[in-house]
Structures are given as structure tokens and as C-alpha cells.
VEXMARKOL-583906 format. One line per 3 residues: number of its first residue (from 1); their letters; for each residue x, y, z of C-alpha. Coordinates in steps of 0.25 Angstrom, whole numbers, plus 2048, in hexadecimal, padded with zeros to 3 digits. Example, Ala and Ser with C-alpha at 12.3 -4.5 7.8 and 13.67 -1.06 7.14 Angstrom:
<keses>
1) AS) 831/7EE/81F | 837/7FC/81D;
</keses>
This chain:
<keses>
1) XXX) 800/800/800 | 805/80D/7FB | 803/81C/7F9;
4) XXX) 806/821/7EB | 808/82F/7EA | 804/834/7DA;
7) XXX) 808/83F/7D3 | 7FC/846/7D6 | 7FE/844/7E4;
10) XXX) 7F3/83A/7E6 | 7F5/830/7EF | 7F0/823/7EB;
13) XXX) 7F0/816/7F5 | 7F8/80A/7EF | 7EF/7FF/7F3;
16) XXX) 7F3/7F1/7EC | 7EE/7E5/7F7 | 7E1/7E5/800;
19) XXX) 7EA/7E8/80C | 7EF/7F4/805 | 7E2/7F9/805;
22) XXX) 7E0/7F5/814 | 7EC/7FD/81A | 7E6/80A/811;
25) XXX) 7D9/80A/817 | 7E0/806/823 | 7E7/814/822;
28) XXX) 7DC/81C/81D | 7D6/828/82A | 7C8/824/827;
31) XXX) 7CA/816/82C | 7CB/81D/83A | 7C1/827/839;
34) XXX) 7BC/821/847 | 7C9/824/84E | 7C8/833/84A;
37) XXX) 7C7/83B/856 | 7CB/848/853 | 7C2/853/849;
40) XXX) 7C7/850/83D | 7C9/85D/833 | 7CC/858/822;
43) XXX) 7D2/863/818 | 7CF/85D/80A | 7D3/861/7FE;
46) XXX) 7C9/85E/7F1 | 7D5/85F/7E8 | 7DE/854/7F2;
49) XXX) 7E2/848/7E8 | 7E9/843/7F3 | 7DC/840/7FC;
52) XXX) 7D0/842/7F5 | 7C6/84B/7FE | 7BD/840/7FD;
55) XXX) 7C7/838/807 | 7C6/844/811 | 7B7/846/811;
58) XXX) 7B6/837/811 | 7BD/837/81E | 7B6/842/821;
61) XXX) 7AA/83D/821 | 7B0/831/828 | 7B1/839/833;
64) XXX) 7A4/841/836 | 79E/830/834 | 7A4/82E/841;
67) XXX) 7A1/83A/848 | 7B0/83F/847 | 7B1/84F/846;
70) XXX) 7B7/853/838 | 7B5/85E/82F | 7BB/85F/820;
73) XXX) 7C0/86B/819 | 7C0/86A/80A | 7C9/871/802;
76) XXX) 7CA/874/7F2 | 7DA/86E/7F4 | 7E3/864/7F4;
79) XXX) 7EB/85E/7FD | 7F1/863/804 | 7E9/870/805;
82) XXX) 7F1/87B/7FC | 7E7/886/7FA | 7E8/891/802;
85) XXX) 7D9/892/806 | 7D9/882/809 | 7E6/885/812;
88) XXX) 7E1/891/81A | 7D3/88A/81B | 7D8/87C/820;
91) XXX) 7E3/884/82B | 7D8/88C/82E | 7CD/880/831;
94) XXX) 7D8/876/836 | 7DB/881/842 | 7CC/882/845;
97) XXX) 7CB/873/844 | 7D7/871/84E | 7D2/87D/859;
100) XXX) 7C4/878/857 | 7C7/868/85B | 7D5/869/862;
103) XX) 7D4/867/871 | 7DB/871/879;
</keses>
């Protein structure tokens, strides 16, 4: 089991054998979902060919199904975020995100 990084920068899983695919989903967040117990906060990017939005809101979702604490910020981006406005705006609600649900 691998990770091949493209020219394009995608990152595409390498999976040849059943157990292959096994240890992938073994390593993939949303298999722990339950475990979660922080408020969770996703920046996405609609132009990320590295993981698609649709991974994110996925977990996303994931999360509000077991009555986890997460919100999602969606950005016209890529990954990372580059824009100036996606910058400003993720620092800006990452800080709110962080004196809102750090304890102190």
C-alpha cells in the first residue's frame, strides 16, 4: 500500500490486495468519528484536488450524525488555502473557533 503523488499533485491510494485496502480504511479519520471529542472546525477548499471537498463534508457530516460539535468553512480554494480573502477568513474563524471551545 502506497501513496502516489501525481504531477498534478493528486494524491491517489496505491491499493493492490484486499488487506491493502483494509489498512487504508483503517487509517481514514472518519473510522473514528466516535472517538472525537473536541468541536471540530474544517476549512475546505472547492478547487482541492488533493482532498476533494466531498471527503471533508463527508466527515463533516460524520460528525453532526453522532452528535459531535463541528462546523465547516468553505472556500472557492485550494489546498492549501492561498487567497488572501480564504487566508484572512479561515485565521480569522480559526481564532474565534479556538476562544470559543478552548477551556481556560
Amino acid at each position: 500500500m502506497g501513496i502516489k503523488n501525481l504531477p498534478n499533485n493528486t494524491y491517489v491510494p496505491i491499493v493492490k490486495t484486499l488487506e491493502d485496502a483494509k489498512k487504508y480504511m483503517e487509517c481514514s479519520p472518519i473510522q473514528y468519528v466516535e472517538a472525537v471529542k473536541g468541536a471540530t472546525l474544517l476549512l475546505l477548499g472547492s478547487d482541492d484536488i488533493r482532498v476533494p471537498m466531498s471527503q471533508g463534508m463527508a466527515y463533516y457530516r460524520a460528525l453532526l450524525a453522532a452528535g459531535k460539535i463541528a462546523e465547516v468553512r468553505l472556500y472557492k480554494d485550494c489546498h492549501p488555502l492561498q487567497k488572501v480573502p480564504s487566508r484572512f477568513d479561515s485565521t480569522l474563524h480559526t481564532v474565534l473557533w479556538f476562544a470559543k471551545y478552548l477551556k481556560k
